[in-house]
C-alpha positions as CSV (number, residue, x, y, z in Angstrom):
1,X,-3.6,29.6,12.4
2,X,-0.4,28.1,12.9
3,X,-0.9,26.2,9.2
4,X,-1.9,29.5,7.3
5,X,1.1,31.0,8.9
6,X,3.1,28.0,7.6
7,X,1.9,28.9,4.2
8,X,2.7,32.6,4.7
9,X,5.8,31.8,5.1
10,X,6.3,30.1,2.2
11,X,7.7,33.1,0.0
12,X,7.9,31.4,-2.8
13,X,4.5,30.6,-3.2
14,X,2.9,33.2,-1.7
15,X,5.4,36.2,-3.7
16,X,4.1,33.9,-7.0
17,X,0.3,33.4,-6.1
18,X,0.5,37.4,-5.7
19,X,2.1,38.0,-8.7
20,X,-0.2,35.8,-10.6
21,X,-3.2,37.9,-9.4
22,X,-1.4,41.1,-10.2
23,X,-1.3,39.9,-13.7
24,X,-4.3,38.3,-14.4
25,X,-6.9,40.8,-12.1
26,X,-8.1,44.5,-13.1
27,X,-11.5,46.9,-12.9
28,X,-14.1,44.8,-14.0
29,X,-13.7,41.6,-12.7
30,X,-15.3,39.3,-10.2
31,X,-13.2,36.6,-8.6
32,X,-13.6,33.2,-6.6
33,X,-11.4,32.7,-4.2
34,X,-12.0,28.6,-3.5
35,X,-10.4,28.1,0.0
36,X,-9.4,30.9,1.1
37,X,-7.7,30.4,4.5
38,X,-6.5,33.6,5.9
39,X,-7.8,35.5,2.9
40,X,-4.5,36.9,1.5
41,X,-5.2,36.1,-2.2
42,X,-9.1,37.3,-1.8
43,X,-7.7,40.7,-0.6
44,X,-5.0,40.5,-3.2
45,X,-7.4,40.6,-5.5
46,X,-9.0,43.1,-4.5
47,X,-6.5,45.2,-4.3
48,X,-5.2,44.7,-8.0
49,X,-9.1,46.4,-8.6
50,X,-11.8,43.2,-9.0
51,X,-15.0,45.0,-8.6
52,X,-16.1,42.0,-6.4
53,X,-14.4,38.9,-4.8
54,X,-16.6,35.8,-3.5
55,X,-14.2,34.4,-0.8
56,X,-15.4,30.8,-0.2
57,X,-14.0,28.4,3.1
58,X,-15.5,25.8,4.8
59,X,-13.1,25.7,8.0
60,X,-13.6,28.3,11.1
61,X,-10.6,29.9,10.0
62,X,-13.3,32.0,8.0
63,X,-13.4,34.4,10.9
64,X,-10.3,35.3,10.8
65,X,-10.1,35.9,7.1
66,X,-13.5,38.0,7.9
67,X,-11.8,40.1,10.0
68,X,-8.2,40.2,7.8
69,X,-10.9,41.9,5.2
70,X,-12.4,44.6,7.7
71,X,-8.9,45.8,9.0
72,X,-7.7,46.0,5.3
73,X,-10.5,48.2,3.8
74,X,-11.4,45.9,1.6
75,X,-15.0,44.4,3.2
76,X,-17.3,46.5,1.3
77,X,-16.0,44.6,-2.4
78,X,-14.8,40.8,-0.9
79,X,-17.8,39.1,0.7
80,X,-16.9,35.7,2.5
81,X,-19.1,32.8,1.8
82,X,-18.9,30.0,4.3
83,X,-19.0,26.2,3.3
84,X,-17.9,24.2,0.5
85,X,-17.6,25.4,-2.7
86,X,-19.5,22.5,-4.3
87,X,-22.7,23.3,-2.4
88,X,-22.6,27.0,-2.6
89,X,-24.8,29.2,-5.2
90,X,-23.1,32.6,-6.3
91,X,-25.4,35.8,-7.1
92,X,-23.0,36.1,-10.0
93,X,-20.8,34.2,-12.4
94,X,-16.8,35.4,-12.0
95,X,-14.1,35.9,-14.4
96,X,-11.3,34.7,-12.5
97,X,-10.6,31.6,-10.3
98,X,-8.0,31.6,-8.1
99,X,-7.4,28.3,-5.6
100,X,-4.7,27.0,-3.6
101,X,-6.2,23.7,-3.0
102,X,-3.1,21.8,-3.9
103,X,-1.6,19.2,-1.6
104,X,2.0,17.5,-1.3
105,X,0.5,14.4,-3.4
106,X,-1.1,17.4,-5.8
107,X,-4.4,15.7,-6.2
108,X,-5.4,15.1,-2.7
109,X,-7.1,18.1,-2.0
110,X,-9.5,17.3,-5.0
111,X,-8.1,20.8,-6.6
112,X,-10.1,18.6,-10.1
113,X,-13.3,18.1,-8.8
114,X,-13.0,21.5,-7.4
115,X,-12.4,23.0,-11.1
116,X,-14.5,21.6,-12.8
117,X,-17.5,22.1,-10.6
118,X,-16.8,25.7,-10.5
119,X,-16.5,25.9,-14.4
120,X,-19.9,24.6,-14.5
121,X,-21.6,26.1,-12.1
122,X,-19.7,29.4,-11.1
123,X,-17.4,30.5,-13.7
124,X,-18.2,32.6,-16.9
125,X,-17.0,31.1,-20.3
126,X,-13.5,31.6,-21.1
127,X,-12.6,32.7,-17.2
128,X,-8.9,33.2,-16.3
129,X,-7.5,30.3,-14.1
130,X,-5.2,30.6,-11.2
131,X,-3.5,28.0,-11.5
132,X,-4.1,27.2,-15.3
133,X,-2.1,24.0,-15.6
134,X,-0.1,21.3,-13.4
135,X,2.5,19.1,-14.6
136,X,4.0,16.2,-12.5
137,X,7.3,15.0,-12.6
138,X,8.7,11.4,-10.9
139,X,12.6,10.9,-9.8
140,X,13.8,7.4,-8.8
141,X,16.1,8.0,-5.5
142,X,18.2,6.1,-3.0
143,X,16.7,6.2,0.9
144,X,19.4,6.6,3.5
145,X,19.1,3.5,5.9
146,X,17.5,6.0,8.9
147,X,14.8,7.4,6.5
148,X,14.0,4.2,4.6
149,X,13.4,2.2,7.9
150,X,11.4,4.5,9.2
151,X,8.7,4.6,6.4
152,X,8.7,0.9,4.8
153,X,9.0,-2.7,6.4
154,X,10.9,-4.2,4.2
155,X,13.1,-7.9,5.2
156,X,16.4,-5.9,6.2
157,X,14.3,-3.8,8.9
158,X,12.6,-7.2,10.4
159,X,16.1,-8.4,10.0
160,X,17.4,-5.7,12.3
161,X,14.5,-5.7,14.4
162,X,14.8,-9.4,15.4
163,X,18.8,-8.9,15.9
164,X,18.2,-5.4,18.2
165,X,15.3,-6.8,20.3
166,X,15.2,-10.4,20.1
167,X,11.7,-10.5,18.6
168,X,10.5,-12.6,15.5
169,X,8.0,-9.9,14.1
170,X,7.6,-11.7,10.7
171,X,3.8,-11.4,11.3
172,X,3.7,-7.4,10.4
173,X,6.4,-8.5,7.2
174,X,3.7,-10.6,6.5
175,X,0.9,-7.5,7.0
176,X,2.6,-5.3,5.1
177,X,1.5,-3.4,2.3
178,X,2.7,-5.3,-0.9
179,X,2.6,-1.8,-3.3
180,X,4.1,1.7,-2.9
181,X,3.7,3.5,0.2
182,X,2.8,7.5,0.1
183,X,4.4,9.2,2.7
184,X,5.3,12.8,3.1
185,X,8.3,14.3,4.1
186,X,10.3,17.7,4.9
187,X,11.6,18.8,1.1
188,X,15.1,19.8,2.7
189,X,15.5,16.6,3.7
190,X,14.9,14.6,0.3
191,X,16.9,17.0,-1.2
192,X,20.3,15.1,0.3
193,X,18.8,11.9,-0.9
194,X,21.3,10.5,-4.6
195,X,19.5,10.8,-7.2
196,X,19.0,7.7,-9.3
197,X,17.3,9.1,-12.5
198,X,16.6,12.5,-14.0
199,X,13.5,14.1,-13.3
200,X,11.3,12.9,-15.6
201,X,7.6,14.5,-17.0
202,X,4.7,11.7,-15.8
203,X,1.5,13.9,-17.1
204,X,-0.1,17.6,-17.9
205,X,-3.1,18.8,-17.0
206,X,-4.8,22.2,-18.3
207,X,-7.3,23.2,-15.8
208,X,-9.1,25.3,-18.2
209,X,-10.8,22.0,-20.1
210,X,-9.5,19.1,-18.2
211,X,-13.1,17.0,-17.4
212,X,-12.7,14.2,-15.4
213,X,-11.3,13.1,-11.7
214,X,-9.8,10.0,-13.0
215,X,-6.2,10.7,-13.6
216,X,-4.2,8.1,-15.3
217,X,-0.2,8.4,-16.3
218,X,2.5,6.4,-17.1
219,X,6.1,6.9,-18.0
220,X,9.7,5.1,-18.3
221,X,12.6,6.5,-15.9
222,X,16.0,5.5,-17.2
223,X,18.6,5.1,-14.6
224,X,21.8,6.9,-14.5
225,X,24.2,4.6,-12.3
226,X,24.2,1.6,-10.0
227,X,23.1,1.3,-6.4
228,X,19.3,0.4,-4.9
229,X,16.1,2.3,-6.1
230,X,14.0,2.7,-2.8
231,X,11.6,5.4,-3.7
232,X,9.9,7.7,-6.3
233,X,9.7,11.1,-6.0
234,X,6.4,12.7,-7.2
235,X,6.5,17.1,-7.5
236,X,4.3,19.0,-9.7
237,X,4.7,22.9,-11.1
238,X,1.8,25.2,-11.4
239,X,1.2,27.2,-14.0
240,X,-0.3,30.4,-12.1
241,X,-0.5,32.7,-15.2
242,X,1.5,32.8,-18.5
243,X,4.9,34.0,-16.9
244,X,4.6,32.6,-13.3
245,X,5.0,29.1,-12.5
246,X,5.3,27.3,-9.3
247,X,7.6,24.8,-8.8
248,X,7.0,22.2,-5.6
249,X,10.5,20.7,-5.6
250,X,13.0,19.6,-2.9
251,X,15.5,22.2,-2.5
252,X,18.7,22.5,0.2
253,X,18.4,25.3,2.2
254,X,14.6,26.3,0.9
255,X,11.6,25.7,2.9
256,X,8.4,25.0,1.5
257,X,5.3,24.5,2.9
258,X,4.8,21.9,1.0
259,X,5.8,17.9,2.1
260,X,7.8,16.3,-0.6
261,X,5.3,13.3,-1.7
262,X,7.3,10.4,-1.6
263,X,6.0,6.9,-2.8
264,X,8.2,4.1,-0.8
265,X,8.4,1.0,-3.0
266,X,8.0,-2.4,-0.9
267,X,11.6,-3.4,-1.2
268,X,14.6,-1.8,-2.7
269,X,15.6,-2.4,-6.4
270,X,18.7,-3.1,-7.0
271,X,19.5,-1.7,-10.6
272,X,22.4,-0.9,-12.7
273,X,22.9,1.8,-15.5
274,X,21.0,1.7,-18.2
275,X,18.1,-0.3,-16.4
276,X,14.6,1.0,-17.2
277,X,11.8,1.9,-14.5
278,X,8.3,1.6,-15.5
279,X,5.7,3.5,-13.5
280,X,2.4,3.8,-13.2
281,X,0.3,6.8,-11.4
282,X,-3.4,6.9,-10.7
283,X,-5.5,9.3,-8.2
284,X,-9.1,9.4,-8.2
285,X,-10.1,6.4,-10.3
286,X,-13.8,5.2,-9.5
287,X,-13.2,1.9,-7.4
288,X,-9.6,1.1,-7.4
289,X,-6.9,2.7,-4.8
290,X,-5.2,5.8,-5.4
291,X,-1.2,5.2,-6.2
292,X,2.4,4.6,-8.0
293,X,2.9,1.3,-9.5
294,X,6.8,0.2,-10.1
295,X,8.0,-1.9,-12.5
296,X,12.0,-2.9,-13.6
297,X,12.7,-3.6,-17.1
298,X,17.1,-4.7,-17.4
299,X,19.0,-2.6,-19.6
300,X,19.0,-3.1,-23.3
301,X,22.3,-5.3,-24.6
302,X,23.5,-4.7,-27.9
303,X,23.0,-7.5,-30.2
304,X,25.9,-9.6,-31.6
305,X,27.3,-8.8,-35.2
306,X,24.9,-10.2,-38.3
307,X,21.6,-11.0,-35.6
């Protein structure tokens, strides 16, 4: 409970998941509600007149949705259907999809394979989406030194781990993971963190035809001024419906209940201006490790006169 209530709280998202369904349900339709937690957006819909909604979760948190539907008045036209959404079998196809299965690295609550097992199997031809499309977006930043050494091991923190304790722990240098870290953290928090690029578009994804699980990406981040590069930045924006999108970014002074997903690179970069990051993103690719690759190309130098 304390999680949904987390999410609840989350005005942002829940005002725009609400309006979405507002906008995109009426008489008529039938609507899957993949994950439905509490069962807010299955008794949304009902309310903006679906003749049925097919309100699917897996976790015991099921009862209490059960019984958010019976003291709403809404339990003769949303019928909750227990287990995964993958191995469940629907009396009916629906016309709308609405999910929520969207994590702070976007991907890792396998909103794809969700999708596009439900258009197949679940959906009618042409149904209405909620969300419809994701975009991702990657911002090269600078760690403060309390943030950074608690999330990488890097040769300044077994530096000042030998000089505070007197302890040669080269061994978990050594261990260490040589590639990009994913760790989550509190949004407000990365908010304060300088900026060392713009945010820059890494991929788009339109739920309505996308076909696979393997998700590739790359893209080029220029940098705006000098200093150390310790992390990458990954948020995404979901198109709920034509005029409401969701945007999972850092803000001061906003909660979210959303993690920012940060990606820790092994060891700082130190770059200049006009330097060049080139980054790599994959999630879900058969056999090899979901993850940011990070690669520094030097500014371009204009060329002498007659060369």
């Amino acid at each position: 409970p304390a999680e949904h209530a987390r999410m609840l709280s989350d005005k942002r998202r829940t005002e725009a998941y609400l309006g979405a369904i507002r906008s995109a349900v009426g008489p008529g339709d039938i609507v899957l509600d993949i994950g439905t937690g509490s069962g807010v957006l299955a008794l949304a819909a009902a309310k903006a007149g679906a003749d049925r909604v097919y309100a699917i979760e897996a976790s015991d948190i099921a009862d209490v949705a059960e019984q958010v539907f019976e003291d709403n008045g809404v339990a003769d036209r949303v019928r909750l259907v227990r287990g995964w959404s993958s191995e469940v079998d629907l009396p009916e196809r629906a016309t709308v999809l609405v999910t929520e299965t969207l994590g702070v690295e976007p991907f890792e609550e396998d909103i794809l394979r969700t999708v596009i097992d439900a258009r197949g199997r679940l959906l009618t031809p042409g149904a209405r989406l909620i969300p419809q499309a994701l975009q991702l977006t990657v911002q090269a930043v600078t760690v403060p030194d309390g943030h950074r050494w608690s999330s990488r091991i890097d040769r300044r923190t077994v530096d000042a781990w030998r000089d505070r304790y007197g302890i040669d722990l080269e061994p978990l240098y050594e261990a260490r993971r040589p590639t990009p870290l994913h760790w989550p953290v509190d949004g407000q928090i990365v908010a304060t963190w300088p900026a060392m690029s713009p945010r820059v578009g890494l991929l788009e994804l339109d739920l309505r035809s996308v076909g696979s699980t393997d998700v590739r990406a790359g893209t080029t981040v220029p940098i705006e001024r000098s200093g150390t590069v310790d992390a990458v930045v990954v948020t995404f924006s979901a198109r709920l419906a034509q005029d409401v999108v969701l945007a999972q970014r850092p803000r001061v002074g906003q909660t979210s209940s959303w993690d920012a997903s940060v990606w820790f690179l092994p060891d700082g970069r130190e770059v200049e201006a006009g330097d060049r990051l080139s980054l790599g993103y994959r999630f879900g690719s058969p056999g090899e490790a979901d993850g940011l690759s990070c690669e520094l190309s030097p500014r371009r130098r204009d060329r002498p006169p007659g060369r």
